[in-house]
N, C-alpha and C positions, 0 to 999 in steps of 0.2 A: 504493500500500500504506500501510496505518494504522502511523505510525511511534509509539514506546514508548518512555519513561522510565523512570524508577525513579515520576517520581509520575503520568505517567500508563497504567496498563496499557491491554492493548489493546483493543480494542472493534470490534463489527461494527456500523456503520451500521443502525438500524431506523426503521421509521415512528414516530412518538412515542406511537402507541397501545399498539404490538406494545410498545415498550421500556418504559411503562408496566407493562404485563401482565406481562412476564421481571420487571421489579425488586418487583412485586409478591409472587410466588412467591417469589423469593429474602428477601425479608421476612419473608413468612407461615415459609417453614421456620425462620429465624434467631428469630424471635418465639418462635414452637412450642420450637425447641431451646435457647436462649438463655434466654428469658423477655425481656421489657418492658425492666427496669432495664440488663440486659446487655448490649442491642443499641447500636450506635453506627448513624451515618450513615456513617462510613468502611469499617465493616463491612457494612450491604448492598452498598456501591460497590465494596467490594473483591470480594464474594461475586458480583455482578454484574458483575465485568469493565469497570466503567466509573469517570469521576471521579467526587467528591463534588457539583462544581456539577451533575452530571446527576442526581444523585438527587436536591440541594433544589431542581432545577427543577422534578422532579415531585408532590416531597411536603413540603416548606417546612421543617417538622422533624421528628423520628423521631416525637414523636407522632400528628403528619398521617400519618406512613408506618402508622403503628401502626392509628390509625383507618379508613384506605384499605385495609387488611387486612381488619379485621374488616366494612365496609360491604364488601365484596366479597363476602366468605362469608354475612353475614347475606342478599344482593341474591338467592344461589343458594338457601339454604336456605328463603327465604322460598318464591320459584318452585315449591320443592319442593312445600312444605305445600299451597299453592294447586295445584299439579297433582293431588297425589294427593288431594285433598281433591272435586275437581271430579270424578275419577275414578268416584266411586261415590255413591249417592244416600242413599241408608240412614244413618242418622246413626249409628248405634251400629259399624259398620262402617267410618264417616270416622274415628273416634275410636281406633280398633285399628289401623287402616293407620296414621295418623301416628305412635301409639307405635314400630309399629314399625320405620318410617324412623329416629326419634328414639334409639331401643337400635341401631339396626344402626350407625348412626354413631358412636353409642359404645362400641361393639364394634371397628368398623371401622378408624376413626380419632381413638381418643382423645387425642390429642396437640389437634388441631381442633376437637374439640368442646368440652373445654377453653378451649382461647380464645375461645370462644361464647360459654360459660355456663359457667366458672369463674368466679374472682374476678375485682374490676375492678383493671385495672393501677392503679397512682398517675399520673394524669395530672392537671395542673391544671386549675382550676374549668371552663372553657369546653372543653377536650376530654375532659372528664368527664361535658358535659351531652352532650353529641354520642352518647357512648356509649351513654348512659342512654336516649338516643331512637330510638337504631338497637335495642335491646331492645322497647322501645315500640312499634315499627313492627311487632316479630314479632310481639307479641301484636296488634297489628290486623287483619293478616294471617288471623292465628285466629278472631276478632273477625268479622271476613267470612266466613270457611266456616261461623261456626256460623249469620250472620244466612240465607245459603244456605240450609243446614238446615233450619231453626227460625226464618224469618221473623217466627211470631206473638209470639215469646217480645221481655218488653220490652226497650228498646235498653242500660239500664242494667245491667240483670240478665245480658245478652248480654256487657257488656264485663265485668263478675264473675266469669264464669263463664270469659271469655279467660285473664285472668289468673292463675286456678285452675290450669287445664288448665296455663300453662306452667310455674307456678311446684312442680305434684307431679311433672312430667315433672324438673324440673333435680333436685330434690330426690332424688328418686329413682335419677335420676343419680351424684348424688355418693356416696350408698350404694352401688353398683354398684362407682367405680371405691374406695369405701373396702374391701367386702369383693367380690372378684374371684368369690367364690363363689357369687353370684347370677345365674342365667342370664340372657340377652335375654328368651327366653320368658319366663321367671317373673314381669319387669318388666313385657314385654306384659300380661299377665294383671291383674297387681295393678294397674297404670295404669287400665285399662279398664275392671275389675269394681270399682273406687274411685271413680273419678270416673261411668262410667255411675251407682250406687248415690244420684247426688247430684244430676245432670244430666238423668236419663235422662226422669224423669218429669217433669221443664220442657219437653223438647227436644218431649217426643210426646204433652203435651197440648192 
């Protein structure tokens, strides 16, 4: 049996993946609920039932822990985009479904989406670029469904048009959670009949 101190609580044996996964969750929520500045190392460890050496074994410092958060969600959401994206052919169509993944999770789960694509925490220069690129990845992501689409259209104009796409999706976002009174629908809509209006005639000539 796992014997217990005052500093060390108790803990179930895991594989280091599994126990990775558990202290991750237990991050992502303390991040969401806490914010960035608030969070300690002592506090996932505690939250997680294990010591402090176990958590900097897994994430060196809270802002490793912080970035191993958000590459974890950006790895899923990414998948996302790319499934639903591959799902259907019709470009004007790819571009409605991902809105509407994009409002459903800020519907859903605003706390998470939030740490997506709110503000960036204060993390010093070298875990700030990390961040910056794990944004950069999604728009690639995007970057790809559209080259899918719209092969002919040029490669430069293609990464133009990624970074459009994500930057009226957040935007638009942050309207939403500023006034609660704007439907998912209504964002769907305005997303798709905004950017189609701009796109639309690159994508399908």
């Amino acid at each position: 049996m796992a014997t217990t101190t005052a500093d060390q609580p108790p803990r179930k044996r895991m594989r280091h993946a599994d126990r990775r996964e558990q202290l991750l969750d237990v991050a992502e929520r303390l991040f969401i609920a806490e914010g960035f500045s608030a969070v300690t190392m002592e506090d996932i460890a505690r939250a997680g039932g294990v010591t402090r050496p176990v958590v900097y074994n897994h994430f060196e410092t809270r802002e490793g822990a912080y970035l191993a958060v958000i590459r974890r969600a950006r790895q899923k959401y990414d998948a996302m985009i790319s499934a639903q994206a591959n799902a259907m052919s019709d470009p004007r169509a790819r571009l409605k479904s991902g809105a509407e993944m994009f409002f459903s999770m800020l519907e859903n789960e605003p706390e998470r989406w939030k740490l997506l694509f709110g503000g960036s925490a204060v993390l010093p220069p070298a875990y700030a670029a990390e961040l910056s690129a794990l944004r950069f990845g999604t728009i690639q992501v995007i970057e790809e469904s559209l080259r899918a689409a719209a092969p002919q259209v040029e490669p430069r104009l293609l990464e133009a048009m990624a970074h459009s796409i994500s930057g009226v999706g957040e935007r638009l976002g942050h309207w939403r959670l500023a006034d609660p009174s704007v439907t998912v629908a209504e964002l769907v809509e305005y997303y798709t009949d905004i950017l189609w209006s701009g796109i639309g005639r690159l994508v399908e000539e």
